[in-house]
N, C-alpha and C positions, 0 to 999 in steps of 0.2 A: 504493500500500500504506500509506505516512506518512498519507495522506489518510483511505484507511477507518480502520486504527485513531484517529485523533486523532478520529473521528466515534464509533469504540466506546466511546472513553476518558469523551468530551462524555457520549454516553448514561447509562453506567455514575453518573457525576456524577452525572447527574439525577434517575434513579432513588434513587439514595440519601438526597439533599436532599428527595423527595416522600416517601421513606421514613419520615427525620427529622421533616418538618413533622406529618406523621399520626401519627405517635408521640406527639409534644409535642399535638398535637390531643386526641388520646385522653385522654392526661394530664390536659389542662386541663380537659378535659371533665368527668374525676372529681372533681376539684379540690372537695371538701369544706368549706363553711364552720365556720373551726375557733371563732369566737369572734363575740358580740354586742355592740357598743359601742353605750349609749345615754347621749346628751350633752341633759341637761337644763336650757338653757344659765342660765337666771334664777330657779336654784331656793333660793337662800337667800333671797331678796327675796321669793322667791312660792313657798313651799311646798308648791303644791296636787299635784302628780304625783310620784310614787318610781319610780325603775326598774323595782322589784318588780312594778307595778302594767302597766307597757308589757309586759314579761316575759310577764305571767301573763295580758294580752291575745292575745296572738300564738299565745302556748301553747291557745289556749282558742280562736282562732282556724283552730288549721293554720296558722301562717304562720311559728312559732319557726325560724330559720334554721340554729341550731347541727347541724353533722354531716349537713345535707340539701349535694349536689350546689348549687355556684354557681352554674351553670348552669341551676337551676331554679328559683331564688329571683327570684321577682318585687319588686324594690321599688318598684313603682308602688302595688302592692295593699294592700303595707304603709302606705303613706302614705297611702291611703285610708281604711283601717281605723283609724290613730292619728287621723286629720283625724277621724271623727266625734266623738270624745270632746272636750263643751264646754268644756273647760280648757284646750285645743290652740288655739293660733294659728296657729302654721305647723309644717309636719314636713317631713323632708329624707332621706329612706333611700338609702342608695349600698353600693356594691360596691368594698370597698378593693385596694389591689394585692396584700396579702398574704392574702385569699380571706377577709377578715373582713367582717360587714356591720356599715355606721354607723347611728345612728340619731341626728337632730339636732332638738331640739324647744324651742317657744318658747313659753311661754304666756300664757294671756289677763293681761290688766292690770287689775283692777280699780279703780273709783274711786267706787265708793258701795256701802253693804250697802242692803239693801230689808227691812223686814216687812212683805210688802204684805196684801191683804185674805184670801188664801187660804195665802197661800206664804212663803218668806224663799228671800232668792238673793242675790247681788252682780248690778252692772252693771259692765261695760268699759268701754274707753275708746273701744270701738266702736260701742256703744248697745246691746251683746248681750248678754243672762242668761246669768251662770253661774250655777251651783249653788253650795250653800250650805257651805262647806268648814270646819269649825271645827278643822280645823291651821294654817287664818290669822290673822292679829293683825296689824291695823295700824291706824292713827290714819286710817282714813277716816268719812268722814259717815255716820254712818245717819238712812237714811228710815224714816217710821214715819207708821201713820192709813191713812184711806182710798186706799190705791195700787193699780190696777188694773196689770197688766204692761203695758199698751199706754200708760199715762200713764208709769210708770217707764222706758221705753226711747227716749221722743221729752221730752217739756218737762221731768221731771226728770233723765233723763243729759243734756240740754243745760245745766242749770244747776250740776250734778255736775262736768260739765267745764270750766266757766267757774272753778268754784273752784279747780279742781285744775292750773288754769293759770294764777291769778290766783296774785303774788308776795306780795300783802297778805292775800288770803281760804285759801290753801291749805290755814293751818296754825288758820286762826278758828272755824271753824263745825263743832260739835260735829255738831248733830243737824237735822236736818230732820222737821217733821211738817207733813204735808198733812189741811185739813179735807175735810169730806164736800163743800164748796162748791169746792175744789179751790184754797182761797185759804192761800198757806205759812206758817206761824211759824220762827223760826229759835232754835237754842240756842246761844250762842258757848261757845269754850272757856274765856273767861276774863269774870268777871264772872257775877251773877244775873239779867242784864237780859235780858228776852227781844225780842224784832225780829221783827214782823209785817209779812211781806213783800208780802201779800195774792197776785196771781195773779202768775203765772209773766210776763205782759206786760213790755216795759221792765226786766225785771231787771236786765240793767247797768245804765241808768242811775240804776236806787234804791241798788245797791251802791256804787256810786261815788261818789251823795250821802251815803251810809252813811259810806263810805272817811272823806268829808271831815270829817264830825262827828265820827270816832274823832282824829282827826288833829287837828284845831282844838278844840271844846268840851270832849272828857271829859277830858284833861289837865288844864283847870283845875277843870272843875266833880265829877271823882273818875268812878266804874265804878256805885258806891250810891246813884247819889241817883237813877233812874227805874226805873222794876218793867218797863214797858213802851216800846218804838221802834215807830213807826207809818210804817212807809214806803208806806202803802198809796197813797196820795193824791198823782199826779204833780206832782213838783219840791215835794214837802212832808216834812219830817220833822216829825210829832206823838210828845210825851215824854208818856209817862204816870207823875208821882213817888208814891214808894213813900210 
């Protein structure tokens, strides 16, 4: 008798505990996203994206998460839909434990503006076009003259990136323009002298002999006394005086 009922009692238990689980199932199931967190994380340094803007994508999407079921909130999808927008480097959508959705986003870096022959855009530090955003301001190069996007994304973001790593050139070189012959001039920031760099070839090591003449000659000989720097000609530096 102690036997069947301690088997009733077990039953009874368990029913109850499957009772609870489906309950809290149910629950969770309804469970309502009440709130949108999106974390922009480099956006005083890079102004290009506003919350407003991720918002009013989703919204315009189907994909706004506020007051929809958790449970039906894809953020795979989200993260696809932010990942096409070329400003976006990486995006990060998740599901928090208190039924809110994140949204975590990085954006592109840029390191050179372009006016190129049809267009104006920035490049990254990737070798990829962004668009052309005039909420930015920063001390980077502009290219200008004849730039085709497939010259501006291989030989000039490789020398965009050379400066922009380079501890002596980062903060030097104002502007870049490229001729029709596709050989470069350069504008520094300091000084009227201009530096004809001719083609993209050996550029390190014209910069470097560059380096050395800023370092050793113009010290003593001043910034005004040549209109023109001739790095065209390997292991040559030609002065052209004003």
């Amino acid at each position: 008798m102690k036997r069947i009922l301690s088997i009733a009692v077990a039953v009874a238990l368990l029913a109850c505990l499957v009772f609870v689980l489906l309950i809290r199932q149910e629950s969770t199931d309804e469970t309502r996203c009440r709130n949108l967190l999106v974390v922009i994380r480099d956006s005083v340094d890079r102004p290009f994206l506003r919350e407003q803007e991720i918002v009013a994508l989703l919204k315009n999407t189907r994909l706004y998460p506020v007051d929809r079921p958790v449970r039906q909130i894809n953020t795979d999808t989200i993260e696809k839909v932010i990942a096409k927008n070329e400003l976006v480097a990486t995006v990060n959508a998740y599901k928090t434990s208190s039924g809110n959705i994140k949204i975590e986003i990085t954006q592109k870096m840029p390191i050179l503006r372009v006016f190129g022959t049809r267009e104006s855009y920035y490049v990254d530090d990737l070798g990829q076009v962004m668009p052309a955003d005039y909420r930015y301001a920063s001390c980077l190069p502009v290219a200008s003259g004849k730039i085709e996007k497939s010259f501006a994304t291989t030989e000039l973001f490789r020398f965009a990136l050379f400066l922009q790593k380079h501890k002596f050139w980062n903060h030097q070189i104002e502007q870049i323009y490229v001729h029709p012959n596709k050989e470069v001039e350069l504008v520094p920031r300091v000084g009227d002298c201009h530096i004809y760099l001719g083609a993209f070839e050996d550029f390190k090591e014209k910069m470097d002999n560059l380096q050395l003449f800023y370092e050793q000659a113009i010290p003593k000989i001043g910034w005004e006394k040549y209109e023109m720097i001739n790095l065209k000609y390997k292991n040559q530096i030609v002065c052209t005086k004003k």
